[in-house]
C-alpha positions in Angstrom: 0.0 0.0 0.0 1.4 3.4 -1.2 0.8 5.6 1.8 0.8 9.7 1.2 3.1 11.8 3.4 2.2 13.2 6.5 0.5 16.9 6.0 0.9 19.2 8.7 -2.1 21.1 10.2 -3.8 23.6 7.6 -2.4 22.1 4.9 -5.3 22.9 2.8 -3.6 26.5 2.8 -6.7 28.2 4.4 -7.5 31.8 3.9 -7.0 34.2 7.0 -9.3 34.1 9.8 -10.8 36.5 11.8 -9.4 36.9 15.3 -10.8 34.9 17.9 -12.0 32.3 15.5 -11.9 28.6 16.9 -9.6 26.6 14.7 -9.2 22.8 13.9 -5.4 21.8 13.5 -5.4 18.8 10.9 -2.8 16.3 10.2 -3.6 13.2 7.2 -2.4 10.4 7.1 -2.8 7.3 5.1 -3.9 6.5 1.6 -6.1 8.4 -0.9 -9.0 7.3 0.4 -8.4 8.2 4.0 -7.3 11.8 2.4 -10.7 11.7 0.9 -12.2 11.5 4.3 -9.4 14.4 6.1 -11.2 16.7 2.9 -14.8 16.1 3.7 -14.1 16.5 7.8 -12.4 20.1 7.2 -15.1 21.1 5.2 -17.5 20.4 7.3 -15.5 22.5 10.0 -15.6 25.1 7.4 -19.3 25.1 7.1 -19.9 25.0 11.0 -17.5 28.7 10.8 -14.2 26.9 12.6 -10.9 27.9 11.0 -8.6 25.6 9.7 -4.9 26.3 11.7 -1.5 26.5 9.2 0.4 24.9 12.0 -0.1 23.7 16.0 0.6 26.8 18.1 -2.8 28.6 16.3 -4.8 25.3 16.7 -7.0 25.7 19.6 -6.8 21.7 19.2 -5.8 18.9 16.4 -7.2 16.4 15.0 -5.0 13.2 13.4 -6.5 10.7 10.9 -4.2 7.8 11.2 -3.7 4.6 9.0 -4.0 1.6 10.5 -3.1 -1.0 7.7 0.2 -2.8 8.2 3.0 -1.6 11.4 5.1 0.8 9.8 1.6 3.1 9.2 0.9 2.5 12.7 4.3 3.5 14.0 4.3 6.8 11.5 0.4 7.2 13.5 1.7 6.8 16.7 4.7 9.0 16.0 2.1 11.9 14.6 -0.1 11.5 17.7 3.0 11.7 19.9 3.9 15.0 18.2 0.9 16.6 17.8 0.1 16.0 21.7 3.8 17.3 22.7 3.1 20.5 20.4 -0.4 21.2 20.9 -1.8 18.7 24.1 -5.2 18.9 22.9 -6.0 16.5 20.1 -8.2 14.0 18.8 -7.7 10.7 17.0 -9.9 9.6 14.0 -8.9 6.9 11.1 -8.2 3.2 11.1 -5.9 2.9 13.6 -9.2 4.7 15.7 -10.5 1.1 15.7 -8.4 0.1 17.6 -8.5 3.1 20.8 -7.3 0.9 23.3 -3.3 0.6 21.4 -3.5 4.6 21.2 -5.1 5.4 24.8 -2.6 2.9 27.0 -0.7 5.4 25.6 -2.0 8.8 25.5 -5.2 8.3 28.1 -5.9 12.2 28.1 -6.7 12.4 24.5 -10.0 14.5 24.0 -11.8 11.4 21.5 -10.5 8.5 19.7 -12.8 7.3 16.7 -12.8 4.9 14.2 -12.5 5.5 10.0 -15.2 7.7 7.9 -16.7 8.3 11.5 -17.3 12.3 10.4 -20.1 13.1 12.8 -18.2 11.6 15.9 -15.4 13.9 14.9 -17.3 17.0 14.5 -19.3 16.1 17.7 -16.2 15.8 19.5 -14.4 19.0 18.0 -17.6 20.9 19.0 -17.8 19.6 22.4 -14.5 21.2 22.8 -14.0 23.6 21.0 -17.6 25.5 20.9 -19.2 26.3 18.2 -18.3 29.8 16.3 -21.5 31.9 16.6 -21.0 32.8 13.3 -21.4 29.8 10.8 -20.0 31.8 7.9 -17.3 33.5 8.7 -15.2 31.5 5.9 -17.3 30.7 2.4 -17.0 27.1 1.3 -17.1 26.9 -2.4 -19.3 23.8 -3.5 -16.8 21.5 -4.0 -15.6 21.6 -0.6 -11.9 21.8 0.5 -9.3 19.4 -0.8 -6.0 18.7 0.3 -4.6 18.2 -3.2 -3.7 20.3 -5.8 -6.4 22.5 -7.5 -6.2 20.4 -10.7 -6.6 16.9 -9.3 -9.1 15.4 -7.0 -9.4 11.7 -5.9 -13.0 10.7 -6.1 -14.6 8.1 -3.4 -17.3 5.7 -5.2 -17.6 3.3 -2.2 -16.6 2.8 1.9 -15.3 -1.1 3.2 -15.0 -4.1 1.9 -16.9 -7.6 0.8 -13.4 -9.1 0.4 -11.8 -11.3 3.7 -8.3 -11.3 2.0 -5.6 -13.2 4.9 -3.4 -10.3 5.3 -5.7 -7.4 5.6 -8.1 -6.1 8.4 -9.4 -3.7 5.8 -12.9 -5.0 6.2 -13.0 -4.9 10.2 -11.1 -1.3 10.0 -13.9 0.1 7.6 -16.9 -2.0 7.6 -18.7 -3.8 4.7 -18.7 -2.4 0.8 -20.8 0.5 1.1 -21.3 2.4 -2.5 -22.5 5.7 -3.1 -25.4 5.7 -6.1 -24.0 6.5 -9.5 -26.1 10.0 -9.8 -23.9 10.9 -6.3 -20.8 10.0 -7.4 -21.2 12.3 -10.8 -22.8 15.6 -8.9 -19.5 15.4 -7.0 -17.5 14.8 -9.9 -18.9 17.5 -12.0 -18.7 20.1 -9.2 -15.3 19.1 -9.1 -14.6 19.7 -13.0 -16.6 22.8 -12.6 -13.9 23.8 -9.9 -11.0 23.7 -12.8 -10.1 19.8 -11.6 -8.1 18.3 -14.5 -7.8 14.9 -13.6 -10.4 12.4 -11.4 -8.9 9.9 -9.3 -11.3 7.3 -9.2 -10.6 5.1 -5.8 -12.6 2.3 -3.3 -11.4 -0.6 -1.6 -12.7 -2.6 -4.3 -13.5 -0.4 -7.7 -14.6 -3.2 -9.6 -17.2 -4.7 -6.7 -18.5 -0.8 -6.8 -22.6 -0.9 -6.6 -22.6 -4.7 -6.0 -24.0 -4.1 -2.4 -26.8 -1.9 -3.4 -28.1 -4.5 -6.4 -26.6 -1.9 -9.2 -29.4 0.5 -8.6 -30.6 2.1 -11.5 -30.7 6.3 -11.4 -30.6 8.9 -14.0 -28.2 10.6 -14.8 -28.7 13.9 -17.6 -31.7 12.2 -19.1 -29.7 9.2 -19.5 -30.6 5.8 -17.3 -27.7 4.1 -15.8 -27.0 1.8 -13.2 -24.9 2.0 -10.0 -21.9 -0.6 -11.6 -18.7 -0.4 -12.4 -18.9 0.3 -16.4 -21.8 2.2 -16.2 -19.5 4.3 -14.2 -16.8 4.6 -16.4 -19.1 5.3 -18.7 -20.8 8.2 -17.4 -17.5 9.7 -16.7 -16.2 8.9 -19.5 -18.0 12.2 -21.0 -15.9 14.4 -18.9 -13.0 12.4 -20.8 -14.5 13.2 -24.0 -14.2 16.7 -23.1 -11.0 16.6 -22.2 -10.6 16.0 -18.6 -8.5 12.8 -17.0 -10.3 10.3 -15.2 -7.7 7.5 -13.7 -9.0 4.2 -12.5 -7.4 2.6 -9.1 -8.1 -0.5 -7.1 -9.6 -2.9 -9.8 -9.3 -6.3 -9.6 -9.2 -8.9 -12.8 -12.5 -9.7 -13.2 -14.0 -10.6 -16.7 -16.2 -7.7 -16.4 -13.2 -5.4 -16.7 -13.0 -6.2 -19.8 -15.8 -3.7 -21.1 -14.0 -0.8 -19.5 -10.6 -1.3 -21.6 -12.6 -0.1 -24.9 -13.2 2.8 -23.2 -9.8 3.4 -23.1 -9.2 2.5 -26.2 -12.2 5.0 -27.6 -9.8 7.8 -25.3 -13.2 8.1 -22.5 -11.1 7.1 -20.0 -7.5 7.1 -19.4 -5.4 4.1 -20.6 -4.0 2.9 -17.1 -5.2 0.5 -14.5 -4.0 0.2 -10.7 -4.7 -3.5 -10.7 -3.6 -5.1 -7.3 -2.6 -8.6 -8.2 -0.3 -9.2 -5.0 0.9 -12.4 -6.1 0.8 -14.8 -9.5 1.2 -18.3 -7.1 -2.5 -19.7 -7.4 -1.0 -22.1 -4.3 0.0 -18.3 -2.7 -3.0 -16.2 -3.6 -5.0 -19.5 -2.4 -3.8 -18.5 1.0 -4.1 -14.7 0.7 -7.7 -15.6 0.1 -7.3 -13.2 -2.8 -10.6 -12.4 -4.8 -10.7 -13.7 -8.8 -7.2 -15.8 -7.6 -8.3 -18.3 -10.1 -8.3 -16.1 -13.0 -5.7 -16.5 -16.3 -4.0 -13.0 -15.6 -2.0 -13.3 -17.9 -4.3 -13.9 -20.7 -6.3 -11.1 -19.7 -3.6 -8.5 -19.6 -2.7 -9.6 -23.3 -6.7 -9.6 -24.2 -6.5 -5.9 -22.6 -3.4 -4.7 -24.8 -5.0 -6.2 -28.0 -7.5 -4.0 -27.3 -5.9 -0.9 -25.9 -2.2 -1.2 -26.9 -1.6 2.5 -25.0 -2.6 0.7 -21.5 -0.7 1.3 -19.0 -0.8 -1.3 -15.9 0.1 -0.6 -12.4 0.3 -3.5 -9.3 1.7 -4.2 -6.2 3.0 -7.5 -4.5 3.9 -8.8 -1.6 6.7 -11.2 -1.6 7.7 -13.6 1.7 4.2 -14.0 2.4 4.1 -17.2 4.6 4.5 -20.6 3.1 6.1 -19.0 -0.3 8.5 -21.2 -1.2 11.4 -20.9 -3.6 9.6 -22.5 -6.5 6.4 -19.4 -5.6 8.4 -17.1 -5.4 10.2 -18.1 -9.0 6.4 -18.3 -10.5 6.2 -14.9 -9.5 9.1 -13.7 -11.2 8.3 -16.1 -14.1 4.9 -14.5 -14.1 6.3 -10.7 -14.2 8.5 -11.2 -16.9 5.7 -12.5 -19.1 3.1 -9.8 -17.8 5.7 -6.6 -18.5 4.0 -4.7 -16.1 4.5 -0.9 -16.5 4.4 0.2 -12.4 5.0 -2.1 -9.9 5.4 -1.6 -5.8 6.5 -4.3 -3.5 6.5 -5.3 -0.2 7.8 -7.2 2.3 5.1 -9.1 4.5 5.0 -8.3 7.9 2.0 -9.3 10.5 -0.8 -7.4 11.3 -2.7 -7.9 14.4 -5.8 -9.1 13.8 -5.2 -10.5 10.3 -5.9 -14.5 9.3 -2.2 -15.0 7.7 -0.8 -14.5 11.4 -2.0 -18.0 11.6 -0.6 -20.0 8.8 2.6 -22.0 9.2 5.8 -21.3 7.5 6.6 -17.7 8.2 9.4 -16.8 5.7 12.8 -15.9 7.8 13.6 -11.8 6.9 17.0 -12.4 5.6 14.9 -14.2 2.9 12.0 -11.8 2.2 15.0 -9.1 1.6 16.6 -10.9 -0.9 13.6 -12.0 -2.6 12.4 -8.2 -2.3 15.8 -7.3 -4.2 15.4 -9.7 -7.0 11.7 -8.5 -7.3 12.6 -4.7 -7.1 15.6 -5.6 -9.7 13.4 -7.3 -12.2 10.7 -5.0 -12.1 13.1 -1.7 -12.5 14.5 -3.9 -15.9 10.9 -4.4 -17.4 10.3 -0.4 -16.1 13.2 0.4 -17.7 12.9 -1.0 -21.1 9.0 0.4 -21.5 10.0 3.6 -21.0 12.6 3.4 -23.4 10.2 2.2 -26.3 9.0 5.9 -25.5 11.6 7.9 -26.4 10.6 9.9 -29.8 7.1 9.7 -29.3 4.8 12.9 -28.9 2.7 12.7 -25.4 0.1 14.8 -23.4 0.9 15.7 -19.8 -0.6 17.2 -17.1 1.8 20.0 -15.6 2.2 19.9 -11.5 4.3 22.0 -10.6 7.4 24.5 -11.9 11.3 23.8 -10.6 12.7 27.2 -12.3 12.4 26.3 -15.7 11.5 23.2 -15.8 8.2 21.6 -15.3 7.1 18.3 -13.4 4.5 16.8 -15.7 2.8 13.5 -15.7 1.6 11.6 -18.6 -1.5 9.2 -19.1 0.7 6.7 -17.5 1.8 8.3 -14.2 -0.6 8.4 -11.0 0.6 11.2 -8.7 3.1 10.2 -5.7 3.0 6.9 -6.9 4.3 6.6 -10.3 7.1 8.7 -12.3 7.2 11.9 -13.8 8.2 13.7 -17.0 10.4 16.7 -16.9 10.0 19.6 -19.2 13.3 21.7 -20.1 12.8 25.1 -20.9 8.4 25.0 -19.9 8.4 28.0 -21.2 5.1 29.8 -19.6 3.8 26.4 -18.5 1.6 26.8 -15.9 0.6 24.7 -12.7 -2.1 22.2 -13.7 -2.2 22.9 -17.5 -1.9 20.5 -20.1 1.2 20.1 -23.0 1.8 18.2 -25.5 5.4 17.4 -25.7 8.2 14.5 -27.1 10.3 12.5 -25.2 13.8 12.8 -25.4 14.8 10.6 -22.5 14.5 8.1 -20.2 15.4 6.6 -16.8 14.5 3.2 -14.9 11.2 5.0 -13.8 10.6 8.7 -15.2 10.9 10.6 -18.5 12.6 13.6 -20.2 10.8 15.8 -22.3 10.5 19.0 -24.7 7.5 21.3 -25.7 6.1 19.8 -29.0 6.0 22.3 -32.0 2.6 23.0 -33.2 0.7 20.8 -35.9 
């Protein structure tokens, strides 16, 4: 799991307040979707007139949203928390590692509230009980899209809460309940206020993208005078007109099954962007029988060459986990076997460690570490290799990015291919008068193991 770094209070770079205005501290931590959450919690603070505080000596208290998934989040969590109680004193804990109070409390006992994740009203209730109330509820204007903690010109976009999957390694589904989605005609009011707002590109993310509406029977709304249903192509499709238009709508945490398959020819029609955050974790069926991995009996392989038949432009992003226990040598050679033939663009790895509460803590075999680091630098070496060489193929060829921020003269620009913090980047010599959050078409002119080298393309 690719975790954001921490973000220190206000870093939604509020607008002055007034004097004597009650203000929030915030500190995120954790992936997108927990980020998603940290966004809709500050703007609710901003509704109810509290100000948001750029760093912990104005915060007349701070709130942390931890992460809770595997021990190195919970360490960075418990190290935030430590912090933000040594600078401030007067904080409250919400997130996944809120499900767990009784790990943060033996700790700090005179914390103000400890919740659990996407629990907003428990934080607000326990921000207002306090830190009163402003008398005035609109001191600060929220503008309809709310406030983000990303750039202005992307926006990661929540179809679903929890989890139908009871994968061994992961407490995902006791940390944030069951799948819950959001109705397809929701999900598009957000994202068009979000367009409206000058959003570029929409990060589409869930536990489980491609089980999205499965819990609420694929309930049928409308949608602009057109009838959809609340499933995972219909949503693709439906955004897919803000692709047509122009903007970038990215696809994360979609697993292989067959009915994925519709949503690569909207790729290839250029609806939706050519890249896919697939999270295969293993290619072992005896491994992935253990992980308890969903669609684990699936011919990957043959789908990801069905999928570049169709959309030869895809890009395909995944993540494993090697020494997971019981891999043996022979596994762990499948697995390399298996990336070679696959020629996967973006890959992350990691190394298994226990989680409390998860079902692998209880199979037999645990891989020793000296093993699980070599096998992570044979991984890590293959996969930079097959990185290397498909960004290489790229060199001459015209591409359009999405420009994120200015180094001097240069800009740091993603293309179709690159997910921000997780994937590479193109640089631009001589930008020009590139702005933040435009779009350019440029040509490559070099390559590295994992980003690219660019210029501005002439006209025509």
């Amino acid at each position: 799991m690719t975790r954001p770094k921490a973000r220190a209070p206000g870093a939604a770079r509020p607008a002055a307040r007034p004097p004597h205005t009650p203000a929030v501290g915030f500190v995120s931590l954790g992936c997108p979707k927990a980020l998603v959450d940290s966004e809709r919690i500050i703007s609710e603070l901003k509704v109810r007139g509290y100000g948001i505080a750029p760093d912990y000596a104005d915060a007349d208290l701070v709130v942390v949203n931890t992460c809770g998934f595997i021990e190195a989040a919970i360490d960075e969590s418990l190290q935030a928390i430590d912090q933000a109680v040594k600078e401030n004193g007067r904080v409250i804990v919400t997130g996944c590692l809120g499900a767990h109070p009784e790990r943060i409390l033996a700790k700090h006992p005179k914390l103000l509230a400890v919740t659990g994740p996407h629990q907003y009203q428990a934080v607000l209730e326990a921000v207002n009980a306090h830190l009163p109330r402003p008398h005035d509820p609109l001191v600060d204007l929220l503008p309809p899209q709310g406030i983000r903690l990303t750039p202005r010109h992307y926006a990661y976009l929540k179809v679903s809460e929890g989890c139908n999957n009871r994968c061994s390694f992961c407490i995902i589904p006791d940390l944030r309940g069951k799948l819950a989605s959001r109705p397809l005609d929701d999900v598009m009011r957000e994202a068009e206020a979000l367009v409206r707002s000058g959003v570029k590109e929409l990060l589409v993310i869930s536990q489980d993208t491609s089980a999205y509406g499965s819990d609420i029977r694929y309930r049928p709304v409308e949608w602009r005078r057109q009838a959809f249903e609340s499933r995972f192509l219909d949503l693709a499709r439906a955004l897919g007109e803000f692709g047509e238009r122009g903007t970038w709508v990215r696809l994360h945490y979609v697993y292989p099954y067959p009915h994925v398959d519709g949503v690569i020819a909207l790729m290839a029609a250029g609806q939706v962007l050519p890249y896919l955050d697939v999270p295969f974790q293993h290619a072992s069926p005896a491994v992935l029988k253990r992980m308890r991995r969903p669609a684990h009996a699936e011919d990957t392989l043959e789908r990801i060459r069905q999928w570049r038949r169709t959309c030869p432009e895809l890009t395909l992003r995944s993540s494993f986990i090697v020494g997971f226990p019981g891999e043996t040598h022979a596994e762990f050679e499948e697995l390399l076997d298996w990336l070679d033939a696959a020629k996967l663009d973006r890959v992350g790895c990691f190394k298994y460690s226990p989680v409390e509460g998860a079902r692998a803590n209880e199979l037999a075999d645990p891989v020793p570490d000296e093993v699980k680091e070599e096998r992570y630098a044979r991984f890590m070496e293959r996969a930079q290799a097959i990185s290397t060489a498909r960004l290489t193929a790229k060199v001459g060829k015209r591409m359009r990015v999405l420009v994120d921020r200015i180094d001097d003269s240069v800009a740091i620009a993603r293309g179709p291919g690159d997910a921000p913090e997780i994937d590479g980047i193109v640089r631009i010599a001589r930008a020009g008068q590139l702005k933040v959050g435009e779009f350019a078409n440029v040509v490559i002119t070099e390559s590295s193991a994992y980003d690219l080298e660019a210029r501005l393309a002439h006209p025509g």
